[in-house]
C-alpha positions in Angstrom: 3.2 -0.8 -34.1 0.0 -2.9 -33.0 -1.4 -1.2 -29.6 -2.7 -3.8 -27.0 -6.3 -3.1 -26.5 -8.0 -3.4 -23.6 -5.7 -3.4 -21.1 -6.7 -1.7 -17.7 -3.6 1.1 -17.0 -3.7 3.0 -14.0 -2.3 6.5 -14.6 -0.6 8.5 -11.3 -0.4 12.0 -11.4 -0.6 14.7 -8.3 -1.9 17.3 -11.5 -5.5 17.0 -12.1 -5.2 18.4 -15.7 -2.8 16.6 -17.0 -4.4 13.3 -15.6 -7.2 14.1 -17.0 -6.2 14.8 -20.3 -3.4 11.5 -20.3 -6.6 9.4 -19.3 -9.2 11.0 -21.9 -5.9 10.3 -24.7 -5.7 6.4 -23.7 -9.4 5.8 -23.7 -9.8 7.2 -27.1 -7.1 4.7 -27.9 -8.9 1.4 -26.4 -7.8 1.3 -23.0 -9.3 1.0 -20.3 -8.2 3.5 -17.9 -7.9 4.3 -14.0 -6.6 7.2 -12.2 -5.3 8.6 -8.8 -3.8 11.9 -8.0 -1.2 10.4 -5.5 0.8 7.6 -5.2 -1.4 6.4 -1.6 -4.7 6.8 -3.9 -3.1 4.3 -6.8 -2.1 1.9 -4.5 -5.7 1.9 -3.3 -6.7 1.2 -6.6 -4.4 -1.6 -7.0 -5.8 -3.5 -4.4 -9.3 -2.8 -5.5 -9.0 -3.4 -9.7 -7.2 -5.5 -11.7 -4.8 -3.0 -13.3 -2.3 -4.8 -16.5 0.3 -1.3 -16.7 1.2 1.8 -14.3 2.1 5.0 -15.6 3.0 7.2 -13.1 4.7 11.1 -12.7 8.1 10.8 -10.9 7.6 14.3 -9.2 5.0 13.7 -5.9 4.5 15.2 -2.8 4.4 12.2 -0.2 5.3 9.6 -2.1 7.2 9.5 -5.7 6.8 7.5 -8.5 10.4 5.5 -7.9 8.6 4.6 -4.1 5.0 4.1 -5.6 7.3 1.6 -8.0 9.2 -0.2 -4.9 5.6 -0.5 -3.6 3.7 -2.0 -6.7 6.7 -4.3 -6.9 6.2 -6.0 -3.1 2.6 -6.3 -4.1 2.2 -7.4 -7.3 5.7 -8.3 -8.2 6.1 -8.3 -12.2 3.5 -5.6 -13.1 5.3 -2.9 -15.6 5.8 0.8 -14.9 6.4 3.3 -17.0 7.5 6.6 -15.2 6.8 10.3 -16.5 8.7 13.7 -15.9 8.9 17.1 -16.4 12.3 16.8 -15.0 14.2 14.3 -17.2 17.4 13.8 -16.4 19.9 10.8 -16.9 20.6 10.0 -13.7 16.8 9.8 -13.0 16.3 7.2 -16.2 19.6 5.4 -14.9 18.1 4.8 -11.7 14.7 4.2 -12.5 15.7 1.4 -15.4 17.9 0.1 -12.4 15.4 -0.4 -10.7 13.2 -2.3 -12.7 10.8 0.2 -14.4 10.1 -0.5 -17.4 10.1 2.7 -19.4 11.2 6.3 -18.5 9.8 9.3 -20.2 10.2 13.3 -20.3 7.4 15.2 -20.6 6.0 16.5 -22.6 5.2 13.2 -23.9 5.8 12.2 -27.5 2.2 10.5 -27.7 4.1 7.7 -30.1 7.0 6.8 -28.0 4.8 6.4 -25.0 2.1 3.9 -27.1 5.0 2.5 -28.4 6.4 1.9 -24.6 3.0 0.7 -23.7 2.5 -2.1 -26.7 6.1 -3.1 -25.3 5.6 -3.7 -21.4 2.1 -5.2 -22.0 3.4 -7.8 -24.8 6.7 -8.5 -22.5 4.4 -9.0 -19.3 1.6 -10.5 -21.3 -0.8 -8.7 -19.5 -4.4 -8.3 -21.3 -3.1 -10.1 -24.5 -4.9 -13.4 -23.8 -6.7 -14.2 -20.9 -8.3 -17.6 -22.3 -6.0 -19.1 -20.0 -7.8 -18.0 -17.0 -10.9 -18.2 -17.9 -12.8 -20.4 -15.6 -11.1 -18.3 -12.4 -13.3 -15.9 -11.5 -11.8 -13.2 -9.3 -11.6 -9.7 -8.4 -8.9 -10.4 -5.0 -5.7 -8.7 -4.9 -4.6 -11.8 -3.5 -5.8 -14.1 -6.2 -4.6 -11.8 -8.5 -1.2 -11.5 -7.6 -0.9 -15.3 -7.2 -2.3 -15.5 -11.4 0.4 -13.3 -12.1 2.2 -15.4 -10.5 0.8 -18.4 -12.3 1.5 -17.0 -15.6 5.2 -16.1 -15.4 6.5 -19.5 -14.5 4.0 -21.0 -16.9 6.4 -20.3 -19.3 9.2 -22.4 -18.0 9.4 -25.8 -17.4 10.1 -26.4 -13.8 7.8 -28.6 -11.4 5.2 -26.2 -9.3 3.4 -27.4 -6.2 0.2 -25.7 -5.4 -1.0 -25.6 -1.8 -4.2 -25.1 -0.5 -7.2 -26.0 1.3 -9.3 -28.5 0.1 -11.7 -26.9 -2.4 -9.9 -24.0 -2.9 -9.5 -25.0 -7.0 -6.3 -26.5 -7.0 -6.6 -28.5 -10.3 -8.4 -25.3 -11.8 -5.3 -23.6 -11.5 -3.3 -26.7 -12.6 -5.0 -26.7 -15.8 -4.9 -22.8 -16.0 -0.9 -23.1 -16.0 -1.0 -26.0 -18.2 -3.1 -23.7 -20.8 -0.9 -20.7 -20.4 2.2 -22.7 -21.1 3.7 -23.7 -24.6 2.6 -27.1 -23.5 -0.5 -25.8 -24.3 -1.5 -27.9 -27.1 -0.6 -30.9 -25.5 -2.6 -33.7 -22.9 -3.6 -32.2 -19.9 -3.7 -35.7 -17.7 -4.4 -35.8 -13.8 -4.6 -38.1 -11.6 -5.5 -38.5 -7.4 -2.5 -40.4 -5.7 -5.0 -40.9 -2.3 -7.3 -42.3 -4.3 -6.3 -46.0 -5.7 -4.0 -47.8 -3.6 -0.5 -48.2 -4.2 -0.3 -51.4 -7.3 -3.2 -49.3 -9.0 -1.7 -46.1 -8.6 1.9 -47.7 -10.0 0.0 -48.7 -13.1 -1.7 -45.8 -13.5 0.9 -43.6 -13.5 3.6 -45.8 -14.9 1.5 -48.4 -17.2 2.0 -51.8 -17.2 3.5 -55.3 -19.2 0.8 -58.2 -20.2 0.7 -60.9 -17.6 2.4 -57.9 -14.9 0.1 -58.8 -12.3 -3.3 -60.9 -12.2 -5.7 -59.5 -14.4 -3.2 -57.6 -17.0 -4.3 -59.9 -19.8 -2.8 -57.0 -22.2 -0.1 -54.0 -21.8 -1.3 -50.6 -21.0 0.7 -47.0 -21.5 0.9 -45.4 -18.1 -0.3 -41.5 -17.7 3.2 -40.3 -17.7 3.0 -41.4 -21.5 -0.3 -40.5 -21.9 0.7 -37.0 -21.4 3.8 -37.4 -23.3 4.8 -33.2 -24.2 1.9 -31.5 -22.2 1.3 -31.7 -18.2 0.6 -34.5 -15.4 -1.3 -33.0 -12.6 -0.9 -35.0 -9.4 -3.4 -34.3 -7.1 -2.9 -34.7 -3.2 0.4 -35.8 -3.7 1.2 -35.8 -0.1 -0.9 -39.3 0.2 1.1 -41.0 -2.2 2.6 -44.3 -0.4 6.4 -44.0 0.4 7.4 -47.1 -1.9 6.0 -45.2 -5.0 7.7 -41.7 -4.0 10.5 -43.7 -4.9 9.8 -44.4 -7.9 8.6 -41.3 -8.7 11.8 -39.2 -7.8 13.5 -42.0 -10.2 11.5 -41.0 -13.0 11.9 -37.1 -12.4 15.6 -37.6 -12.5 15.6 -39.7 -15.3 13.0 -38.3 -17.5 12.6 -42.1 -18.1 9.4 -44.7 -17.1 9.4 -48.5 -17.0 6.3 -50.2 -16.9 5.2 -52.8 -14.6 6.8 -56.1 -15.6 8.7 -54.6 -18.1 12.8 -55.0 -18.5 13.0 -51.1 -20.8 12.4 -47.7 -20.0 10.9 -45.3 -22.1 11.2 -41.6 -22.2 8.8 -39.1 -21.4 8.6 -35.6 -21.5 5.8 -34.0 -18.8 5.9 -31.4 -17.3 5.0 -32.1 -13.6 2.5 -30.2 -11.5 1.6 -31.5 -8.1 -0.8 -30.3 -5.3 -1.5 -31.0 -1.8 -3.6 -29.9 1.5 -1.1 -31.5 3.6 1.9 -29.2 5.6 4.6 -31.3 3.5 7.5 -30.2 5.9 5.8 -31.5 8.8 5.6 -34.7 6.8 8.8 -34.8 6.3 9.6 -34.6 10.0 7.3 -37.8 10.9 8.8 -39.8 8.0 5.9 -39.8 5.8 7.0 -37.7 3.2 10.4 -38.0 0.8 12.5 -34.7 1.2 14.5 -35.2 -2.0 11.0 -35.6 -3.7 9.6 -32.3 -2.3 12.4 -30.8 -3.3 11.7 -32.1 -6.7 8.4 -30.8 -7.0 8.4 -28.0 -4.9 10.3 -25.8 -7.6 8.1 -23.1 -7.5 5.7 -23.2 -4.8 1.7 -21.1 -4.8 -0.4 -21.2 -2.4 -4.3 -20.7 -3.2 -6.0 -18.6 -0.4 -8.7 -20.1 1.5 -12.3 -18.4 0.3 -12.7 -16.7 3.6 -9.5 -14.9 3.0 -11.1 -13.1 -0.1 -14.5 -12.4 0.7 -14.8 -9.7 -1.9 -14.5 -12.9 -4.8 -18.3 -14.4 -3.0 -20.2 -12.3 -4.8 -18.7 -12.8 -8.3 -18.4 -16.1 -7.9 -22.0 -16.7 -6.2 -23.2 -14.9 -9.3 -21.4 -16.8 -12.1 -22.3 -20.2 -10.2 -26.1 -19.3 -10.3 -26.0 -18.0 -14.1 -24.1 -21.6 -14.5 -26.8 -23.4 -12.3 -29.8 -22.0 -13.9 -28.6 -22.2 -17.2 -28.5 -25.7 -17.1 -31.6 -26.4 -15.2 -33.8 -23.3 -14.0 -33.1 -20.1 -17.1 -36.0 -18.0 -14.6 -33.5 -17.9 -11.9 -32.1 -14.7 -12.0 -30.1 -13.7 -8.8 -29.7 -13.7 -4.9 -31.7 -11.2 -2.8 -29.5 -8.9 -0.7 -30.5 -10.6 2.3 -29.1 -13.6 1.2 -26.3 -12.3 -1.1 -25.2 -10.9 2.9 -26.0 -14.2 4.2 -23.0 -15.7 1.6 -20.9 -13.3 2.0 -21.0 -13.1 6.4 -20.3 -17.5 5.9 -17.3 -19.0 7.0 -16.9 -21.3 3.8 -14.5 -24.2 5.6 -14.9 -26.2 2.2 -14.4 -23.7 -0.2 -15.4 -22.8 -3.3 -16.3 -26.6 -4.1 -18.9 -25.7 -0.7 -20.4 -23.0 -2.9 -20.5 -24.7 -5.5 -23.1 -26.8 -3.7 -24.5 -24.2 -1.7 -25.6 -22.4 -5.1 -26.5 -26.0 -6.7 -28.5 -26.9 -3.8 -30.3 -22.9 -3.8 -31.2 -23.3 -7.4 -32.7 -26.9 -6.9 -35.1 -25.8 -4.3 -36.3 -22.3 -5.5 -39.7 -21.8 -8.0 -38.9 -18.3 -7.8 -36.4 -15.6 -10.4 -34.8 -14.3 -6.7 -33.1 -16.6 -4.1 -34.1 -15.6 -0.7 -32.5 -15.8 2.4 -34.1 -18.9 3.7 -33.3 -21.2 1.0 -29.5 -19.9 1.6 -29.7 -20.9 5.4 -31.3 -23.9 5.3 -28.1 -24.8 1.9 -25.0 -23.6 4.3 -26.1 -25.4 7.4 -26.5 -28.9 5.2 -23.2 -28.0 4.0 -21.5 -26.7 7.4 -22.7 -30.0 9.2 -18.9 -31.5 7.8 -16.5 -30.9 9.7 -12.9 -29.0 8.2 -9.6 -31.4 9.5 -8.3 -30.2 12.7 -5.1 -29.2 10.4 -7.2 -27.0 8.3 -9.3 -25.4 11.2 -6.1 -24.8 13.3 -4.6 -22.9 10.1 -7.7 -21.3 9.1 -7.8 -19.8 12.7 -4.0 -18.7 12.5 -5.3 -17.0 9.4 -8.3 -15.2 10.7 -6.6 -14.1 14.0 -3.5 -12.7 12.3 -5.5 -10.8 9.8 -7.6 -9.2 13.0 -4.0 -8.5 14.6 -3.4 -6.6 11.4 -6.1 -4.5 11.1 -6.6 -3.7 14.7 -2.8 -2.5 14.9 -2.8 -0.9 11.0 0.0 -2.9 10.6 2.2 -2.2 13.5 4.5 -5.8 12.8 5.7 -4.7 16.9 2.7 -4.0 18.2 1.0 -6.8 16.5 3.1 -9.8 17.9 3.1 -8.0 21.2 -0.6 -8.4 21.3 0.2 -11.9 20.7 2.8 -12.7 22.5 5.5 -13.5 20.1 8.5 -12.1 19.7 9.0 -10.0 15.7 11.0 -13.4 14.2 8.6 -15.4 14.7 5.7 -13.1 14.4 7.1 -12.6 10.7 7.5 -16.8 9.9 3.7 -16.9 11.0 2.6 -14.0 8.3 4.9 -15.6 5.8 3.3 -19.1 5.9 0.1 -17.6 5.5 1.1 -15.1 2.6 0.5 -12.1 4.6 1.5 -8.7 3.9 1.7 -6.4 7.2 2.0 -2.8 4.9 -1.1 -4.5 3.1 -2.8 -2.9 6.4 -1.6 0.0 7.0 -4.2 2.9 7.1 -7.1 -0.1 6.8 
């Protein structure tokens, strides 16, 4: 048996003693562990810490382990439980494994069936065994961190994913972080903006071309579909591409085949297909401008990357890895933000991003001949940055966003109370948390 070192388990038990002595066992072993006394406290923690394995008592006042379960599940959907009891019984294992936990176990604990259970949920989930593939996402967000797991299950398969999000939010990050978690792995990673060339380039591009095709093709040329023949073809901002080549494009996703400009063959390819946009593609559909048999195409599996705003506790992580980035390349005496101005990031509204922090933090370690970045010099960076104004389709859904959210916290949670306060009835109240990935029982008790 090889144990999976590293990984972050979060242990659940309402007694103190035998948590402690659980946690003292795993840490001696390599893990890295958490704990909670109740099944409320370890949801807290969840939301707080990246955790890659539950083990939790079945037995709890207030809330058991089968409901702490049902809970982790609607939050983090994928992340592996492992249940402990003093009171085994096979109708409790029956139900549990029903369920979806992972493991059940009697107490006391055989110490090698439960590493042995462990080494088997975290190599199934893949949790903590290789996080190369993330690497350049830098996050602490519940939010972010449930849309990586996310990310890293259907990496595995080969369906088309669509990633939604602001502009700036990292779409093509991700893109290449499911590319490098994939068995694809090994192969071209090729992406291209369809809003950037217009449409005979684009064709080319993507397609390649015959000699004599078009004025100025004095010699063939492979198109980026075989370019990236076995790995993945990122298509950014998809939503611009002109209608005439949507056609095209749905032809070669049915046919797995291309034929190049001025060219009488096809050739086959095999790519997997990941496309992005910051454009509502259903409402594009309704005016015409958008092909629904294509977005059905690529919209497989769908993720949506949350707005910066909506995970201000990533600011300071990310503010910190940008500067070491920053000064490494230019300044090595910068050394960090003070706390005025860490404050100052943190309080911003961040309309463009993290590709606005980005510059913020490029612009702050341009200017400074000081180790500490001060307030000031973070002022005077945001309001260069601010003076560009978001779309009127990003600010009107970045509002939605920020006023649902403030429903939410001032009602707890209360779904009723909280579209009565904005005078919606419950159906639709639920559609608007659902397009903007919001959980109400993620508020309850906030």
């Amino acid at each position: 048996m090889t144990l999976v070192v590293n990984a972050h388990l979060l242990l659940v038990d309402d007694d103190p003693g035998l948590l402690k002595l659980l946690g003292m066992r795993l840490a001696s072993e390599g893990y890295q562990v958490s704990t909670a006394e109740s099944g409320q406290e370890g949801l807290r923690v969840l939301s707080r810490e990246k955790i890659d394995l539950v083990i939790s008592d079945l037995r709890m006042d207030e809330m058991d382990g089968l409901q702490l379960f049902s809970e982790i599940q609607k939050r983090s959907p994928g992340m592996p439980v492992i249940i402990l009891t003093a009171h085994g019984s096979i109708p409790d294992a029956v139900s549990a494994t029903r369920q979806g936990v992972f493991s059940f176990l009697t107490k006391p604990v055989d110490r090698e069936a439960l590493y042995k259970a462990i080494d088997e949920a975290l190599s199934q989930s893949g949790s903590a065994v290789d996080e190369a593939w993330r690497e350049n996402i830098v996050t602490r967000s519940p939010l972010m961190q449930r849309l990586l797991e996310q990310a890293r299950m259907v990496a595995q398969s080969d369906v088309s994913i669509l990633i939604q999000g602001q502009s700036g939010t990292g779409k093509e990050v991700l893109a290449r972080a499911i590319h490098a978690a994939s068995p694809r792995a090994g192969k071209p990673f090729v992406a291209i903006n369809c809003g950037a060339l217009p449409e005979q380039l684009l064709e080319s591009e993507l397609f390649g071309h015959a000699r004599g095709a078009f004025t100025g093709a004095v010699s063939s040329r492979e198109g980026l579909f075989q370019a990236a023949q076995g790995g993945s073809l990122f298509l950014d901002e998809i939503g611009d591409m002109p209608l005439a080549l949507q056609v095209k494009l749905l032809r070669v996703l049915q046919e797995r085949q291309v034929r190049p400009l001025g060219s009488n063959s096809d050739i086959a390819v095999d790519v997997r297909i990941i496309s992005a946009t910051h454009r509502d593609l259903p409402k594009a559909m309704e005016l015409g401008e958008f092909r629904e048999d294509l977005f059905y195409r690529l919209n497989v599996v769908s993720l949506k990357i949350p707005p910066l705003q909506a995970r201000p506790e990533d600011i300071p992580l990310l503010a910190n890895h940008l500067l070491r980035q920053a000064a490494g390349r230019n300044k090595p005496f910068v050394r960090r933000f003070s706390t005025e101005a860490m404050k100052l990031l943190v309080a911003a509204a961040w309309p463009g991003n993290v590709r606005q922090l980005v510059n913020v933090i490029e612009q702050c370690v341009a200017l400074t001949a000081a180790p500490v970045i001060n307030e000031a010099l973070v002022a005077q960076a945001l309001e260069g940055e601010n003076t560009a104004l978001p779309t009127f389709a990003d600010a009107r859904s970045q509002f939605e966003l920020n006023y649902l959210r403030k429903l939410l916290q001032i009602t707890k949670g209360n779904v009723t109370q909280a579209a009565r306060m904005a005078g919606r009835n419950r159906t639709e109240f639920y559609k608007l948390l659902a397009r903007h990935e919001l959980d109400a029982s993620d508020f309850k008790g906030t």
